[in-house]
N, C-alpha and C positions, 0 to 999 in steps of 0.2 A: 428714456426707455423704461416701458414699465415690469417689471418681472419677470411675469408670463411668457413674454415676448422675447428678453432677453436666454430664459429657459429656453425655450423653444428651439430659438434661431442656432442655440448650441448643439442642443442636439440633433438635431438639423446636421451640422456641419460632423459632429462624430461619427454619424451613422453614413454619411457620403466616405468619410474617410475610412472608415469599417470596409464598406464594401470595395472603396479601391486597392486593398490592401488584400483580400481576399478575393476579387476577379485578377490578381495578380497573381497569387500564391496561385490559383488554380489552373491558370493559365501556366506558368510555370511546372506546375504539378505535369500536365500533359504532355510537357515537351522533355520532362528526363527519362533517358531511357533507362529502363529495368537494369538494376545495378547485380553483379554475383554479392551472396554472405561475404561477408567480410570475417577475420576471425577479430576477436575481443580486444588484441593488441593493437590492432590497425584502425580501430574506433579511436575517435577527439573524444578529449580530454574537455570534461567540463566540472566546473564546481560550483558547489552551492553552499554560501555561506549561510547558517543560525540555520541548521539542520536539520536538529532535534524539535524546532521549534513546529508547531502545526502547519503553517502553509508554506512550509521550507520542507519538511517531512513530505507533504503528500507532492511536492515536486521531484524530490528525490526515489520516489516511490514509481511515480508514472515515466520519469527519465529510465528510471531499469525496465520498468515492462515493455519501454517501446525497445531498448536495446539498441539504438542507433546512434550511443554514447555511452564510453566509460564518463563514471560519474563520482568524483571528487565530495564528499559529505564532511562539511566541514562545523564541528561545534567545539562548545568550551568547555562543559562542565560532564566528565563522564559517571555512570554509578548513576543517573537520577532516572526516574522511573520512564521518561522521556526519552534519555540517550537507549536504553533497554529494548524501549520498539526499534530504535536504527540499529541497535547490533543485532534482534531479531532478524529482521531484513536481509541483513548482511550477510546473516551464518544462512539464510533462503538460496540467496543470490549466489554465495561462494557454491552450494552443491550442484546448482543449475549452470550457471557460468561465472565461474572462476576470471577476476580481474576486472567485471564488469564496474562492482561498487569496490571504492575504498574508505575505510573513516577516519578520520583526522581531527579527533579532538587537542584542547588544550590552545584554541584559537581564540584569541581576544581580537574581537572587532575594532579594537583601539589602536592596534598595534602596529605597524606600517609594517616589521621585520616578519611578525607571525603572518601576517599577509602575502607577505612579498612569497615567503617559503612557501605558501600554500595554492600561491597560483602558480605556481613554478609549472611551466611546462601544461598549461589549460589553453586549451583554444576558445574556450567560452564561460565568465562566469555570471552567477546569478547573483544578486548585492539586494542583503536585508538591512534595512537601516531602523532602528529602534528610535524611539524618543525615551526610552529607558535606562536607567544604567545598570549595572548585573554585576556583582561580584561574588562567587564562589556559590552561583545560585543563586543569591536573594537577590529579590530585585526591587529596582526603587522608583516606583510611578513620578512621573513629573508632570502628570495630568494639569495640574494649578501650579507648575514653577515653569516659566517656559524659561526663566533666568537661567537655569541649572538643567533645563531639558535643551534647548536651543546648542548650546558648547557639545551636550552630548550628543546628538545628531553630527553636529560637523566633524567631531572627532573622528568618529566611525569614517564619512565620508574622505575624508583628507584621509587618513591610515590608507582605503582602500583606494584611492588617486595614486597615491606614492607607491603600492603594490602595482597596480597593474602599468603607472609609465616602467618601474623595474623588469615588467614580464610582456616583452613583447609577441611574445605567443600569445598574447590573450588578441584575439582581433573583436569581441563580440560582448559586450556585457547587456544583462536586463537590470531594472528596475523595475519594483511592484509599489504602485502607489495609489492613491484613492483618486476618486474622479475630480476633475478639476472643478473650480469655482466658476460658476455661470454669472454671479451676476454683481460679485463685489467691484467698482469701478464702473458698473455701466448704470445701476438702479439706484436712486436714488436714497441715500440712508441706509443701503445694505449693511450689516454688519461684515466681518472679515469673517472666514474662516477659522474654529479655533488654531491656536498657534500652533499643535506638529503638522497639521494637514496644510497650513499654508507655509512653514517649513518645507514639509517634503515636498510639494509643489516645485520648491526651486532646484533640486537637488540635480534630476535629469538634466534641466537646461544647463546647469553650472558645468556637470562634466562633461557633456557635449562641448561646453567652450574650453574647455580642458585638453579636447583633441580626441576624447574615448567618444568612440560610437557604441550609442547606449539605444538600447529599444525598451519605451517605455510601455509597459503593460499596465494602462489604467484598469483596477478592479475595484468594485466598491467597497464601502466601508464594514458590511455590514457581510460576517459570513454568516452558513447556517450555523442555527447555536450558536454564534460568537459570545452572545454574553447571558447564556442562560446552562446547562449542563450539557453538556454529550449525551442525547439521547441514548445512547449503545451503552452506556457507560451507571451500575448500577451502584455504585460505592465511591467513586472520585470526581468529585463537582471541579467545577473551574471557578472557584473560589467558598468563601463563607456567606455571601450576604444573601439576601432573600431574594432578589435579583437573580442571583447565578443558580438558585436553587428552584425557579419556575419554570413548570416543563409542559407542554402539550397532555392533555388529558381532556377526557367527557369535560366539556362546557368551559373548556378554560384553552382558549390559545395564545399564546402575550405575546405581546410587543411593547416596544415603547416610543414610537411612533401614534401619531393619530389615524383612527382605523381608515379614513379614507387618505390618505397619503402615500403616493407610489412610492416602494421603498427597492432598491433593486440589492440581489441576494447573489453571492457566489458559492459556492464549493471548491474544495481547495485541490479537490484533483483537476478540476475544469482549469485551475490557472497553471497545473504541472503539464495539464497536454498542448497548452499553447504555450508553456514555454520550451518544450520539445520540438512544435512546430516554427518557431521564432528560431532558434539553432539550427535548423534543418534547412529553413531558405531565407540565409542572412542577405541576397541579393534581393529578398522584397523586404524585407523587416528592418534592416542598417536604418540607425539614426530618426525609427518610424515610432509614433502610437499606435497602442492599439487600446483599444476601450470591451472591455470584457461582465458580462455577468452569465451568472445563470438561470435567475427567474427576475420579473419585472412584478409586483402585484403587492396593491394593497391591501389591509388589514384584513376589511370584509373578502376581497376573493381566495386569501389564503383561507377562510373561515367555508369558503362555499367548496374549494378544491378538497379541504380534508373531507367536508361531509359526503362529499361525491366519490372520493376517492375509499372511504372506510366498508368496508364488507360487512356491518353488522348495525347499517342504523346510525350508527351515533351521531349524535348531534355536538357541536362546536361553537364556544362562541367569545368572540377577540377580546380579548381583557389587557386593556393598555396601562402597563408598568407605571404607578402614581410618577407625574415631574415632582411633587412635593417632596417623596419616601426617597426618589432620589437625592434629591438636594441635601435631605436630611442625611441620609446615608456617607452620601459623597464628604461630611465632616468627620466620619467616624472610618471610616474606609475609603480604602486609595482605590479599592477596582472599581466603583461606581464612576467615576469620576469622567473617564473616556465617552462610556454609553450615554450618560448624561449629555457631557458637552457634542458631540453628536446629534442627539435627539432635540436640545435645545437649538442648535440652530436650523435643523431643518424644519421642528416643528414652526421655526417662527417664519417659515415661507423665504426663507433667503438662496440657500442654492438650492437646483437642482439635480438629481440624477441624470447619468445621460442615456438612459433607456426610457420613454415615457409610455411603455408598455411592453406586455411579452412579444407582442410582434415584432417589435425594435429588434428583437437579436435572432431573426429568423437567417441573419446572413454568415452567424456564427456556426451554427449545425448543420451550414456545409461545406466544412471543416470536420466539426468535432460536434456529435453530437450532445447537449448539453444536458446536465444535473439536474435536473429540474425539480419544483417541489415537488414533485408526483412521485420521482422516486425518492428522493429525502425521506418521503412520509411513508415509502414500503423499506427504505433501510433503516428506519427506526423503527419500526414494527403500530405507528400510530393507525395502519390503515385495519388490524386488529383487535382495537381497543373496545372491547364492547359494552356495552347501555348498562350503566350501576356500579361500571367493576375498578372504574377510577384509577387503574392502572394498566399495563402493558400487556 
């Protein structure tokens, strides 16, 4: 089978399981009858492990606004500029309704006991699993050690297997993992997936045979900004390299992809309201995938959307991340190393995404309608940027 084909025939098969999964929810959706408020007390219990962290934060964020669960916020390290937004949150949350969030730092993901104490009494949790290690803060990429990254995934995993057989109130767990591999084993000479993505690949199935009913939420690899600055964000890069410090401006929009290569994008509150939705009707979601993004589009039409989308003219145009600067980078610095290994394998035609365009996910927005780049680019302020002034 040749590639293309094998691409294809995948996403094919995700987008059929997208929407039985979603003519179910909706159909279900029609047949509950209008519930009274409930007070805060009488709300499930759910938790979400590595809290603090960005796409564990904006879950925990959209679980409080929907308010159809207390919500369990569980990290390790308190005092960092990170834990500061969730106790933000939190002092919000406490003056609106009281009981709704709680925080629970000083949880080591390793820990089967600090676990066990922290699902005590959850009827759903949410399970982050790093290929990283972390101690008192620092963290230690294992982007090029899958020797030393490999133990540390399973750690986590087993820790939080031996937590939830302990707590049998948990009846519901998710997993957030990247899209699966279309074509290694079926295309000839494919290479593999780099080693944590074909790692966490096995993770859901493994606890599923474990006996936990796990609802796997595939999202892709790639959020907005994941490895470039927080557009909002005028002083704290997410990290030092030149990489992490390349941003949306007149005639420059990067990536590091090839510009005609479908890349598919999330936002991280889009994966907090399908994890909202996933707890809320575990008789469609139990032991289900689901495949989520929020935009589908390559280089060039992210390049035609800003110009369209910008109030003053400006013109835009895709400037893709050198593969060499990374390579070179990736010796001197540990954060290159991920976007790299990413970029080099999909630039090399091996898998694919499983949206093969934005019309793929028109079955998701009706549900939840989605983040799309159009708004990315009015909450960064890029649709303002005017002609000369090379900044925001």
């Amino acid at each position: 089978m040749d590639r293309d084909t094998a691409v294809s025939l995948a996403q094919q098969a995700i987008k059929a399981n997208n929407r039985r999964l979603i003519d179910a929810l909706l159909a279900r959706k029609a047949e509950r009858q209008p519930q009274a408020p409930r007070a805060v007390h009488e709300l499930p219990l759910v938790a979400v492990t590595c809290a603090t962290g960005w796409e564990c934060y904006a879950i925990v964020e959209e679980l409080v606004k929907a308010g159809q669960f207390r919500v369990r916020a569980l990290y390790r390290t308190p005092g960092t500029q990170a834990a500061e937004r969730l106790e933000t949150l939190f002092r919000d949350t406490e003056s609106k309704q009281p009981g709704l969030l709680t925080l629970h730092s000083g949880i080591d993901m390793n820990s089967a006991e600090k676990l066990t104490a922290a699902f005590a009494d959850c009827q759903g949790v949410v399970l982050y699993f790093t290929a990283n290690t972390s101690k008192a803060g620092k963290i230690t990429n294992h982007g090029n050690d899958p020797d030393g990254g490999r133990p540390a995934v399973m750690r986590q995993v087993m820790a939080a297997l031996a937590a939830l057989k302990a707590n049998p109130s948990v009846k519901h767990a998710i997993t957030l993992i990247f899209p699966t591999d279309k074509v290694h084993g079926l295309v000839a000479g494919a290479p593999e997936a780099p080693w944590w993505i074909h790692q966490k690949l096995r993770l859901t199935p493994f606890l599923r045979e474990q006996g936990v009913n796990v609802t796997c939420i595939c999202r892709p690899a790639y959020y907005y900004a994941m490895h470039r600055v927080d557009y909002t964000a005028k002083e704290h890069f997410r990290g030092d390299s030149q990489l992490s410090r390349t941003m949306i401006k007149e005639n420059n929009l990067p990536g590091i992809t090839d510009p005609g290569f479908m890349v598919n994008w999330v936002d991280v509150r889009d994966v907090g309201k399908w994890v909202g939705t996933v707890f809320e009707y575990p008789e469609v979601f139990s032991n289900q995938n689901l495949s989520i993004a929020s935009s589908a589009h390559t280089g060039h039409e992210l390049v035609a959307i800003a110009e369209r989308e910008n109030r003053h003219g400006t013109t835009f145009r895709y400037k893709q991340f050198p593969m060499f600067l990374m390579r070179f980078l990736s010796r001197v610095t540990e954060e290159v190393v991920y976007p790299l290994r990413y970029a080099e394998w999909y630039n090399a035609r091996t898998n694919g995404y499983d949206f093969a365009s934005n019309a793929d996910l028109a079955d998701l927005d009706r549900v939840h309608p989605r983040w799309t780049f159009e708004r990315e680019l009015e909450f960064w302020g890029i649709n303002d940027i005017k002609p000369g002034s090379n900044s925001k």
